[in-house]
Every structure is written in structure tokens, then in C-alpha cells.
Wavefront OBJ file of the C-alpha trace (Angstrom):
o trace
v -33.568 -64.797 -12.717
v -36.629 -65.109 -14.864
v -35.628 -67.846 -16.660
v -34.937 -69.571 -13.214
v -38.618 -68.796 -12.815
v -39.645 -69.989 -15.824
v -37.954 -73.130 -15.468
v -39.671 -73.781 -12.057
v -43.674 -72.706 -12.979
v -45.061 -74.890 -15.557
v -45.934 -72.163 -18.698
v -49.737 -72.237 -18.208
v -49.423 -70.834 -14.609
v -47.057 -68.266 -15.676
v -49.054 -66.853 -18.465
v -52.370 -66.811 -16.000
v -50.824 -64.882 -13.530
v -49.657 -62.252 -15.935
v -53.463 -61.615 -15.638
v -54.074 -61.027 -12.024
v -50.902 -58.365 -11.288
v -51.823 -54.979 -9.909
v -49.369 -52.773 -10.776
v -50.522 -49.025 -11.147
v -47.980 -49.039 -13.686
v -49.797 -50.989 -16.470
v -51.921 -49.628 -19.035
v -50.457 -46.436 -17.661
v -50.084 -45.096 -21.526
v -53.910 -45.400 -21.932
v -55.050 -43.408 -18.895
v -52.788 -40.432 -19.697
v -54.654 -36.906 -20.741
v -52.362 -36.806 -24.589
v -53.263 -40.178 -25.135
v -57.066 -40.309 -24.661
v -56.766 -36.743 -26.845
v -55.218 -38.223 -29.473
v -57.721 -41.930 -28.791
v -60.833 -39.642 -29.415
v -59.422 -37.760 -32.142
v -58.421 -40.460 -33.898
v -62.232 -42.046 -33.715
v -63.850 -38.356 -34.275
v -62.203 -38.506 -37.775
v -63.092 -42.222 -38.473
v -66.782 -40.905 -37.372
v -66.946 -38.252 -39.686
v -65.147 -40.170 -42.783
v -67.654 -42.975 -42.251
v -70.486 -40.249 -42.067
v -69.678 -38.704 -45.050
v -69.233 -41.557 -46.997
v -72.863 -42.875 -46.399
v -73.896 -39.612 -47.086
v -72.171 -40.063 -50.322
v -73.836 -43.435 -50.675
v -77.458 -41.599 -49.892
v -76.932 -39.175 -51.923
v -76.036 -41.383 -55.220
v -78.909 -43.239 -54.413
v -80.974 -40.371 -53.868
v -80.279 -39.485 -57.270
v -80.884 -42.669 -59.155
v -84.622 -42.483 -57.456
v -84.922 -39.230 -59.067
v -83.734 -40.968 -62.252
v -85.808 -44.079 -61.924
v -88.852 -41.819 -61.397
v -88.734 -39.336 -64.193
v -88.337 -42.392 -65.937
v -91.393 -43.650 -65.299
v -93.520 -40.169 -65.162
v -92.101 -40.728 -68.557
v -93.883 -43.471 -69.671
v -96.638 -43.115 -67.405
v -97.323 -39.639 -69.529
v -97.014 -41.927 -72.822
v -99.642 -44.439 -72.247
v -102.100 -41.937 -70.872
v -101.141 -39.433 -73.911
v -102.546 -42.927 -75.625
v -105.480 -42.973 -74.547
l 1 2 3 4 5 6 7 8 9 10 11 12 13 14 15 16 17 18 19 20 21 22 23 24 25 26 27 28 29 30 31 32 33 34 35 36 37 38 39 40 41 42 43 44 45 46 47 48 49 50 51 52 53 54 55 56 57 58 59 60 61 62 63 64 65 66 67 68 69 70 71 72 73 74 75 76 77 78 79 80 81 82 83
């Protein structure tokens, strides 16, 4: 029968009112309790792998500051030793 349909209602008509239906039935998976549990999980562990890796990041650079500087206390103590 749908492919009576089909043959009947030009395509761009049928894929518009795909749209507009208003069935309770649709999207039914995403408003479920075990599936918004699982949803938020899913994104609390993406949160805190992403968090920790620019904490990683931080830290790294964190540490080449400390480099950088001590590098240049360094010298800074050479040319004043110098004088």
C-alpha cells in the first residue's frame, strides 16, 4: 500500500510530511528513564576525559614555564654576577 502512496504524492511532499506527524510513539527511545541514564553518562565521561586532558595540557605547560624561567634566573644571575 505504500508504494501505491508513493506512486500517487510527488517525493518532495512525502518526505515533508514525515516532519509534521504526531505520533507519541516517535522519539519514544529518547524520552525513556535507561536511555537518558545511559545519554548523561555517556557525556559525564566525555566531560571528565576532556577535563583531564587539558589538565594534562596545563600542567605540561605549567612545567615548561618553570623551565623557561629558571632558565632565565639563570642568566639573569650571570650578567649581574658580571658586573
Amino acid at each position: 500500500m505504500l508504494t501505491v502512496i508513493a506512486r500517487r504524492v510527488p517525493l518532495t511532499r512525502l518526505v515533508l510530511s514525515r516532519g509534521y506527524t504526531s505520533s507519541l510513539k516517535e522519539g519514544s527511545v529518547a524520552q525513556s528513564k535507561g536511555f537518558s541514564k545511559k545519554e548523561k553518562a555517556y557525556e559525564d565521561e566525555y566531560a571528565r576525559k576532556h577535563e583531564a586532558e587539558l589538565l594534562r595540557k596545563l600542567k605540561a605547560e605549567i612545567e615548561a614555564k618553570k623551565e623557561e624561567l629558571a632558565r632565565l634566573q639563570e642568566k639573569h644571575d650571570e650578567v649581574n654576577s658580571k658586573q
